[in-house]
C-alpha positions in Angstrom: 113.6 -217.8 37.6 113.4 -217.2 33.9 115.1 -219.6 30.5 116.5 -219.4 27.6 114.0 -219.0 24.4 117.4 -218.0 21.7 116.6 -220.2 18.8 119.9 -220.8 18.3 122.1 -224.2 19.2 122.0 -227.7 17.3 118.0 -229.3 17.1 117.7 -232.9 16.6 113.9 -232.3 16.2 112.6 -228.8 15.7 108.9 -229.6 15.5 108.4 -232.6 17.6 104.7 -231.5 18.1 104.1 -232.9 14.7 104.2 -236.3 16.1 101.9 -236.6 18.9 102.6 -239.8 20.4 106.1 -238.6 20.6 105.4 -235.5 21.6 102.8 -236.3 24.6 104.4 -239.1 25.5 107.8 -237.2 26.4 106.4 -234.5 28.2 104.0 -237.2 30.1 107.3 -239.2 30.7 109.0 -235.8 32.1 106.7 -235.1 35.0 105.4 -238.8 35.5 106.1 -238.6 39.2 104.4 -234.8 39.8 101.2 -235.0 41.0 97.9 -233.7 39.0 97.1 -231.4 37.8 100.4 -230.4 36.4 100.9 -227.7 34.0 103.7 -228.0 31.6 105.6 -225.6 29.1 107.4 -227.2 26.3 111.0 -225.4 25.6 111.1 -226.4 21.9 107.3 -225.1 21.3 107.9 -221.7 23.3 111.1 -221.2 21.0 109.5 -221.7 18.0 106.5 -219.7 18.8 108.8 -217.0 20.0 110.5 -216.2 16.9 107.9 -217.0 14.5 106.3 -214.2 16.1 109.0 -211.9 15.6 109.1 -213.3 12.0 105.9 -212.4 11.4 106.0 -209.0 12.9 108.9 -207.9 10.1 110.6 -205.7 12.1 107.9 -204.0 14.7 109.0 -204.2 18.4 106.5 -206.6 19.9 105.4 -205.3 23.2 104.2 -208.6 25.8 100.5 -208.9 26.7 100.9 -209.8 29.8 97.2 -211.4 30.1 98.2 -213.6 28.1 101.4 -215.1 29.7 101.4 -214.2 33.5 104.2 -216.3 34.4 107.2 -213.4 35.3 109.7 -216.2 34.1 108.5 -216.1 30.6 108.0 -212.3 30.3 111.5 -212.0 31.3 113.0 -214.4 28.5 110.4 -212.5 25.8 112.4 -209.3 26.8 115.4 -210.2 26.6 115.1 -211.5 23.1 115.5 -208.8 20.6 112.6 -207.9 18.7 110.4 -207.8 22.2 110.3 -204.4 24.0 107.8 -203.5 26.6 104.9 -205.1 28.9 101.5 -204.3 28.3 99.3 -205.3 32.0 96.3 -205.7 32.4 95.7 -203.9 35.7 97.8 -200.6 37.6 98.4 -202.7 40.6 99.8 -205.9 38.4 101.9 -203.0 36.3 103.6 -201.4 39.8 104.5 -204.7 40.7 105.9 -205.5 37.0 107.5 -202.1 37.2 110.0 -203.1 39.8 112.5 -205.3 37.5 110.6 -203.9 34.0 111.4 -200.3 33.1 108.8 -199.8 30.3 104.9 -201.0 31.1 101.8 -199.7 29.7 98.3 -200.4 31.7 95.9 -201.9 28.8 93.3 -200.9 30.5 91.9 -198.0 32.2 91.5 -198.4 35.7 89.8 -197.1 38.8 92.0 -199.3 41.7 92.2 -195.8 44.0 95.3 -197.5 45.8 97.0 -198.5 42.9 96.9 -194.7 41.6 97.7 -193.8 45.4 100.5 -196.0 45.1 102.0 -194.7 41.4 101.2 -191.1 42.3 103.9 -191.1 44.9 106.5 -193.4 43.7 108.9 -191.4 41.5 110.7 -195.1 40.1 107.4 -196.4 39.1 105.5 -193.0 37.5 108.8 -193.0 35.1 108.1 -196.6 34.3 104.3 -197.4 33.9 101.5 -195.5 31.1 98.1 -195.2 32.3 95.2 -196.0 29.9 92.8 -193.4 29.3 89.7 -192.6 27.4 87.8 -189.6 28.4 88.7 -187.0 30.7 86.6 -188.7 33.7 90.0 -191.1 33.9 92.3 -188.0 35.0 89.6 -186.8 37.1 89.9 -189.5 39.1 93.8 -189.1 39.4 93.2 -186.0 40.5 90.8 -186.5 43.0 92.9 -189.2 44.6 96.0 -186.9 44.3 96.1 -183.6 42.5 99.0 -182.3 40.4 100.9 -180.6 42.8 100.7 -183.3 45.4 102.1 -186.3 42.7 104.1 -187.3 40.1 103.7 -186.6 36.7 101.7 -189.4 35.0 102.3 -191.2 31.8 99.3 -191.4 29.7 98.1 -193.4 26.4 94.5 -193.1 24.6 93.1 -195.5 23.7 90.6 -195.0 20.2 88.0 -197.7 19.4 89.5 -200.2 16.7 85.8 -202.2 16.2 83.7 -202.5 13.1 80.7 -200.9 12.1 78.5 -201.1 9.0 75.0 -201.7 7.7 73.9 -204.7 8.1 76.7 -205.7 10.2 76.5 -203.4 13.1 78.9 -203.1 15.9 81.6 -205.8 15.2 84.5 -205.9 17.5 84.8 -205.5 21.5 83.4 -202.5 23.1 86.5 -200.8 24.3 86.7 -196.9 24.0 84.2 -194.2 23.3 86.2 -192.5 20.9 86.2 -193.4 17.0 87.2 -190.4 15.1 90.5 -188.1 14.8 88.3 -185.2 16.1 87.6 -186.7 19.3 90.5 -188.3 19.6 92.6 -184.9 18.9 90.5 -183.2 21.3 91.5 -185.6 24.6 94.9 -185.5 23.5 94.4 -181.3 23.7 92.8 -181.5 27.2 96.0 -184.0 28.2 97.9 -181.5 27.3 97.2 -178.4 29.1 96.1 -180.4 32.0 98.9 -180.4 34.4 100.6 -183.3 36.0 99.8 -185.5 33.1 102.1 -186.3 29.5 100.7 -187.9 26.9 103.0 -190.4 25.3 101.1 -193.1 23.1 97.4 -194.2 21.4 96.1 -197.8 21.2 94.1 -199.2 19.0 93.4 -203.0 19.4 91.6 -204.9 16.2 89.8 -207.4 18.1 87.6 -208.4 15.5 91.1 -209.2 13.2 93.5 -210.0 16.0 91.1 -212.3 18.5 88.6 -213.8 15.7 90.1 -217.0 13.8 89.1 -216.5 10.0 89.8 -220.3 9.2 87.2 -222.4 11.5 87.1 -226.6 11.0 84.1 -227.4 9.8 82.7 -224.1 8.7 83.9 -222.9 5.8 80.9 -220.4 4.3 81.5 -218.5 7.1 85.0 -218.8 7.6 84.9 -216.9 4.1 82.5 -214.4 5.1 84.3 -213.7 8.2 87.5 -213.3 6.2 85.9 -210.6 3.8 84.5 -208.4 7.0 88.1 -208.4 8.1 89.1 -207.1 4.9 86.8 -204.3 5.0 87.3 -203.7 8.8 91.2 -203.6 8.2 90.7 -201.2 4.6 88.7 -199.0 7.1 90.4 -198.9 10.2 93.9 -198.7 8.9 93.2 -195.1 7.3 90.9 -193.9 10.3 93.8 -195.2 12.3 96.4 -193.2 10.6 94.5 -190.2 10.4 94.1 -190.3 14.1 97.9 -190.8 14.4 98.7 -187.6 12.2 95.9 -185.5 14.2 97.6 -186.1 17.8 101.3 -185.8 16.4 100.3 -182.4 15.7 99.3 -181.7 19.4 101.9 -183.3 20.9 105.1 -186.0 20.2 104.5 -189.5 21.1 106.5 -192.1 22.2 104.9 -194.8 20.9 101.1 -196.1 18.9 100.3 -199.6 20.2 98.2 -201.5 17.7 97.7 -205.4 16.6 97.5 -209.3 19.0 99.1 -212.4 17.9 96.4 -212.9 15.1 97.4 -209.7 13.3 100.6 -209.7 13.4 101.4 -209.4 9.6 98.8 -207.0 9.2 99.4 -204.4 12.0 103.0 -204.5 10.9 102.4 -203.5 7.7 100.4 -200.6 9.0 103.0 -197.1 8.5 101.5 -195.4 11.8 101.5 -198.1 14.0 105.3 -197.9 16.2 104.6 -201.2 18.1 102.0 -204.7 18.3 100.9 -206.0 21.7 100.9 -209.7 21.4 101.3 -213.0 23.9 98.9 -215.6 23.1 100.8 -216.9 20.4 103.6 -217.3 22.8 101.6 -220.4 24.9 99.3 -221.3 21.6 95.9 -221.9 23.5 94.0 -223.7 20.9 92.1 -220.6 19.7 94.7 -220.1 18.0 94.4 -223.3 15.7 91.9 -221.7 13.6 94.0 -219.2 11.4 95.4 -219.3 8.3 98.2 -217.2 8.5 100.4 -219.0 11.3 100.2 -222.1 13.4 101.5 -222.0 16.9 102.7 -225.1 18.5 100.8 -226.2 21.5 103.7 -224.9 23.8 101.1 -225.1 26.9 99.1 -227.8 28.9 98.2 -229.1 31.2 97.8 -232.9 32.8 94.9 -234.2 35.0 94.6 -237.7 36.4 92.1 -240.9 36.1 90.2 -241.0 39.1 87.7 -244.1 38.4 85.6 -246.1 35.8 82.1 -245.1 36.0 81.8 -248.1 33.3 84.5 -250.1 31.6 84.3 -248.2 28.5 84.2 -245.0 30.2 87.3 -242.9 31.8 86.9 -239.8 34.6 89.7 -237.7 35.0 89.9 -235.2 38.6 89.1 -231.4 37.4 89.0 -230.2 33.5 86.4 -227.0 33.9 89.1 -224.6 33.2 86.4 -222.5 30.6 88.0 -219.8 29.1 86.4 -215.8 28.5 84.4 -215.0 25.7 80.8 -216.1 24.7 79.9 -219.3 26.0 80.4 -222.2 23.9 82.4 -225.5 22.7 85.0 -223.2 21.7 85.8 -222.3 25.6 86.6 -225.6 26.6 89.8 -226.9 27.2 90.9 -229.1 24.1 91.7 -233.2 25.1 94.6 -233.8 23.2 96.2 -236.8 24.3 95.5 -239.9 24.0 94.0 -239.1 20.5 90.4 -240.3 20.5 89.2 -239.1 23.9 85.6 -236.6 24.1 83.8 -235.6 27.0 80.5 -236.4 26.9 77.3 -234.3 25.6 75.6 -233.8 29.1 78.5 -233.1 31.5 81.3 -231.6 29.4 84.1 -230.0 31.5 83.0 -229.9 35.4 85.0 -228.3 37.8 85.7 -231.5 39.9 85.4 -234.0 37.5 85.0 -234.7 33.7 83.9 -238.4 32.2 85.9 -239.0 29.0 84.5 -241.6 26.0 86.3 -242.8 22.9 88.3 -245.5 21.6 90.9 -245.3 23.9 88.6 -244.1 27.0 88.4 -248.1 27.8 92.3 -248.3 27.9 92.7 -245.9 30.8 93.1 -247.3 34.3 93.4 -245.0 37.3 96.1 -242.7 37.7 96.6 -242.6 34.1 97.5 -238.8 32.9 95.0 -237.0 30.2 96.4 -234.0 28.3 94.5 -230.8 27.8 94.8 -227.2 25.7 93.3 -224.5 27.3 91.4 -222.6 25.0 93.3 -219.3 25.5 96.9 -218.7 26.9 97.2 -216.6 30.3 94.1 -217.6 31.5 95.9 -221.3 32.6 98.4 -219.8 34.4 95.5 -218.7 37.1 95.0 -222.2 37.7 98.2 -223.4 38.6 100.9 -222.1 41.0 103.5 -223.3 38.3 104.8 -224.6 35.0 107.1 -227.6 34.6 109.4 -226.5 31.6 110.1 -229.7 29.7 112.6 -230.3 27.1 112.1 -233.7 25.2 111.4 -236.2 28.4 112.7 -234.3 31.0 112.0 -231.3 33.2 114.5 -228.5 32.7 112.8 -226.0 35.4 109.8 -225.0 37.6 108.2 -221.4 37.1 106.1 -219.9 38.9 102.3 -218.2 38.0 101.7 -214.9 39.4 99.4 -217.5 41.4 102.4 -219.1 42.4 103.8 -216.3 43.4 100.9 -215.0 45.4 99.5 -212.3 43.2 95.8 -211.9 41.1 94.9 -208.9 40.0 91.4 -209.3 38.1 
């Protein structure tokens, strides 16, 4: 099952987000009679995000961070749109699986999933299909040791070079990724790729976490909003000509294919970068409300997800069933999912988001009787869809189709 996300076609309201009560209260209307929790995926939202992305790439094929999405229905309407080109897994095993309808995936990640390389090393369809992640020679060691050169197909392979931050004062800013940092030790993997038989080496990867993952326009804070703004200036200034030169080092070892670069918060940036080919982006697609906090774009909150009142600890309190859905990344406020509808609504100090049940205050907290619906943002994008075996596509008040989660469709991979 897969939709439409063209843009094209007569809108009576292109941005119905902007009105909340309208907007919550048609997708609550929709899916009235499906029980909680129920995920949804607004049609309008997903189009908009889908081509402001591609807006805001100017030109560069985005390839689909499948983390972020996991819902094969939506990776398939990305694809077809023009202006989206490619997969980018998370795991080998979720990349062979992607691999049998997908003729273009590259791994994200190195991996050590012995079956998984088992399974690509003899499968002539899939080694032409799928790019395995690498950075330091130990990664084709262990290809080798589960199948060596002559006993396998060739293998695709893409390094990956360190795209964090480091400075005095500052010290390591960014996620900690790969090993290598400089065109030296970059250019002398891509050498060892080279004369090592059974493998080709066909892209580099570079991810700006620190630019891409890290909002630069925070509510409430702006002295460091500003301060994290001017790191990212001098983090871009210096990775974009380390980057480069890394780029020009490997070209003259070997062609690539393609050099992978960017996320949905650098879109604009990455793009304007000469030596990147491609940006790996998704989040932006579902608009987890992470993304609320930057200043170049606003998604619209194309994902949620409905839980139900399930009793009145005290008349002017509310308790909805479930709402622990904490997203990665260091613990904090920022993890939780975001209440969003009815307006007015926190959980409270000392219980926050539990797993089987969340008490709700506010205003409108009093209002709510049981079986009344509460709407949620998760914090990131992909991360919801392992909660739920499916989305309810809704357009206006109704529901248009039903699509499945890997979940749904019986697959987790981390």
């Amino acid at each position: 099952m897969t939709i439409d996300l063209n843009a094209g076609g007569r809108v009576s309201d292109p941005t119905p987000w902007l009105d909340p009560r309208r907007y919550w209260g048609g997708i609550s209307r929709a899916v009235a009679d499906v029980d909680s929790p129920v995920a949804v995926l607004h049609l309008g939202a997903l189009r908009s995000n889908t081509h402001d992305m591609l807006r805001r790439a100017a030109g560069k094929p985005i390839r689909v961070a499948s983390k972020s999405i996991r819902v094969r229905g939506v990776i398939d309407a990305l694809l077809r749109q023009p202006g989206y080109a490619g997969v980018l897994a998370y795991t080998l095993a979720e990349a062979l699986w992607l691999a049998e309808s997908i003729d273009d995936v590259v791994v994200g990640y190195p991996t050590a999933e012995r079956g998984a390389i088992a399974r690509l090393a003899v499968d002539e369809h899939a080694a032409r299909r799928v790019t395995f992640m690498i950075d330091s020679l130990d990664h084709l060691d262990l290809v080798d040791a589960v199948a060596g050169p002559g006993q396998r197909e060739e293998i695709r392979v893409c390094i990956e070079l360190d795209a964090s931050f480091r400075a005095p004062g500052l010290g390591h800013v960014g996620v900690r990724r790969s090993p290598l940092r400089t065109p030296d030790e970059v250019r002398a993997l891509a050498e060892a790729v080279v004369a090592r038989p059974g493998f080709r080496l066909v892209g580099i990867m570079a991810y700006e976490a620190q630019i891409a993952g890290q909002g630069d326009d925070l509510a409430g804070r702006p002295a460091w909003s500003a301060t994290l703004r001017a790191i990212q200036r001098r983090s871009w200034a210096e990775l974009r000509e380390r980057r480069a030169a890394v780029v020009e080092e490997v070209r003259s070892v070997c062609d690539l294919e393609f050099v992978n670069g960017g996320g949905t918060g650098s879109l604009e940036l990455t793009a304007s970068d000469e030596s990147v080919t491609e940006i790996a982006a998704g989040s932006g697609v579902f608009g987890g409300h992470l993304f609320d906090h930057y200043r170049a774009f606003t998604p619209a909150p194309a994902a949620a997800f409905g839980l139900s009142v399930v009793r009145k600890p005290s008349p002017e309190l509310a308790t909805i069933l479930g709402g622990g859905w904490v997203a990665s990344g260091p613990p904090g406020a920022d993890r939780l999912p975001m209440i969003v509808w009815p307006e007015g609504l926190e959980m409270l100090p000392r219980e926050m988001a539990g797993e089987v049940q969340t008490p709700v205050a506010g205003e409108e907290a009093a209002a709510l009787r049981l079986g009344d619906r509460v709407w949620l943002r998760h914090t990131k994008s992909g991360e919801l869809s392992e909660r739920v075996g499916s989305f309810r596509v809704v357009d206006g008040d109704r529901v248009v189709d039903e699509l499945p989660t890997y979940r749904g469709e019986g697959q987790g991979f981390v």
